[in-house]
N, C-alpha and C positions, 0 to 999 in steps of 0.2 A: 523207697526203701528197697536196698539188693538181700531177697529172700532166700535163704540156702536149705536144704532138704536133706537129713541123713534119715537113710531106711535099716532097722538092725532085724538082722534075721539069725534063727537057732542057730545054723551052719550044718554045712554036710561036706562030705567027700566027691560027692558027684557033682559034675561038671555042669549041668543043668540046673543046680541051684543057680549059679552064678551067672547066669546065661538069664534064668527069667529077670533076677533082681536088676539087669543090665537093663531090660526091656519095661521092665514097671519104671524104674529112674528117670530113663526117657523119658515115657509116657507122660508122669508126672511133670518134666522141664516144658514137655511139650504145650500140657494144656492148661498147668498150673504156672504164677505168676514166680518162679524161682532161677535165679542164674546159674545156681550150680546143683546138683543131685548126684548123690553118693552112697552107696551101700556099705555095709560091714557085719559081719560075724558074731556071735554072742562066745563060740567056740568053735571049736575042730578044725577050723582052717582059717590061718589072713584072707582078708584084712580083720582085724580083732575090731572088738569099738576103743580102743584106742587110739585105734589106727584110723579111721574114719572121723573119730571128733579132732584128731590133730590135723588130719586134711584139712575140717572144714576151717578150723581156727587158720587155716594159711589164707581162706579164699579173703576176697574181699567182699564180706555179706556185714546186713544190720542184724538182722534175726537166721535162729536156726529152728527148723523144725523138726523134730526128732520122734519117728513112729515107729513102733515095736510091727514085726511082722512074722509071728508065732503061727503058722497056719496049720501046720502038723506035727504029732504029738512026737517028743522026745526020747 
């Protein structure tokens, strides 16, 4: 089974948001059994989750796993 990963985060302005969830993604391809991993935004900047569940709907995966990643306050 090809297992796909989307990560949704609050969203920021700062460049280092997108820079960790780049590095969590990996990590996750890396040690977790999934072919593709992808991030996206809940707001304030693309990728939206729009934008991210239409990606994954392009890959070629059986399941998607989809985790909220709320880590600080809004």
């Amino acid at each position: 089974m090809k297992r796909g990963f989307l990560l949704i985060d609050r969203g920021s302005r700062e460049r280092e948001a997108s820079e960790e969830l780049e590095i969590i993604c990996n990590a996750v391809k890396a040690k977790g059994d999934y072919v593709f991993t992808e991030y996206c935004f809940l707001e304030v900047e693309p990728p939206y989750i729009e934008d991210g569940i239409a990606k994954c709907l392009k890959q070629d995966i059986d399941h998607l796993t989809i985790v909220p990643y709320f880590l600080y306050t809004g």
